[in-house]
C-alpha positions as CSV (number, residue, x, y, z in Angstrom):
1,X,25.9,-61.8,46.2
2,X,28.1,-64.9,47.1
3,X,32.0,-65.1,47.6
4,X,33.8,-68.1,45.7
5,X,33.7,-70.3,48.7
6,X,29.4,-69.9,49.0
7,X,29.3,-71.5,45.3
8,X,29.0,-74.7,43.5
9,X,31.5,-76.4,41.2
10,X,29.9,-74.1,38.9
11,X,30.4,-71.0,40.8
12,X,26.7,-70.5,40.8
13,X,24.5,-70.4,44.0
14,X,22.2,-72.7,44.4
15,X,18.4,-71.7,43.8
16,X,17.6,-72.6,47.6
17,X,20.3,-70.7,48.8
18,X,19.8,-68.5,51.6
19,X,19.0,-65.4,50.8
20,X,21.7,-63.3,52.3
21,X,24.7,-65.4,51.6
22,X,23.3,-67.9,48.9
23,X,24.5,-71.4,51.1
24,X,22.5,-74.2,51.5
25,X,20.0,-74.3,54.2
26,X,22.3,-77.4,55.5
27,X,25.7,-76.5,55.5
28,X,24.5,-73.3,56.5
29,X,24.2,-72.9,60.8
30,X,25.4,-69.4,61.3
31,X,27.2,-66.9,58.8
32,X,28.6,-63.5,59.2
33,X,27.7,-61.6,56.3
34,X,27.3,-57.5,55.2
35,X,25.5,-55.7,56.1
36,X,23.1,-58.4,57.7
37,X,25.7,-59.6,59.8
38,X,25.2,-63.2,61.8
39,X,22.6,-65.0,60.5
40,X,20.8,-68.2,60.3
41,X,19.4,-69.8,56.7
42,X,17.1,-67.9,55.7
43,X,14.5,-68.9,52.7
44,X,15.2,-66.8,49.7
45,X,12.7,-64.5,47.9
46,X,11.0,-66.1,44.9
47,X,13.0,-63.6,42.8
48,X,15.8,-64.8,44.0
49,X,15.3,-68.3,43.2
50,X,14.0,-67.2,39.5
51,X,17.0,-65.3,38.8
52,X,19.6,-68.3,40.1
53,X,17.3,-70.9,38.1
54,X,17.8,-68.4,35.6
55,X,21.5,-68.3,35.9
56,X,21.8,-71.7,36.1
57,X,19.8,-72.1,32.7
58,X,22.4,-69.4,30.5
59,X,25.1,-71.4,32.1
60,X,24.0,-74.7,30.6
61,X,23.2,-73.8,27.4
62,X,26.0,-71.6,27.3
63,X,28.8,-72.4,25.2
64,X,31.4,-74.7,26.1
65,X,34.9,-75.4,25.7
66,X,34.3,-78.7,24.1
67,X,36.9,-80.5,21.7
68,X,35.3,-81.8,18.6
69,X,37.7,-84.6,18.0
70,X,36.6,-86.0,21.0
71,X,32.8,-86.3,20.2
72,X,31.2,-89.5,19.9
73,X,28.9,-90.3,16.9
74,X,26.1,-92.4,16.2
């Protein structure tokens, strides 16, 4: 749905994304995009937003590249 340069840090789009491009409504102005072509923000369907909250989610509690000697305990 998005190119690299539409993502976050985390390479996911945020759930308020537009729903052509996936940018936020405020970096957003106008955006060429297939097959919609220029376009202003436009609010995302609610299945949209489910299925990035959703992506978001797996990502989180996804497993991580984490070094256990590094771990603080208490």
């Amino acid at each position: 749905m998005t190119s690299d340069d539409e993502q976050g840090e985390s390479g996911l789009t945020t759930p308020n994304g537009c729903r052509w491009c996936g940018l936020g409504e405020r970096e957003h102005y106008r955006r060429w995009k297939p097959p919609v072509g220029w376009h202003h923000w436009t609010p995302p369907t609610d299945d949209q937003r489910k299925e990035r909250m959703q992506a978001r989610r797996r990502h989180v509690e996804g497993p991580h590249d984490v070094d256990d000697r590094y771990l603080l305990c208490g």
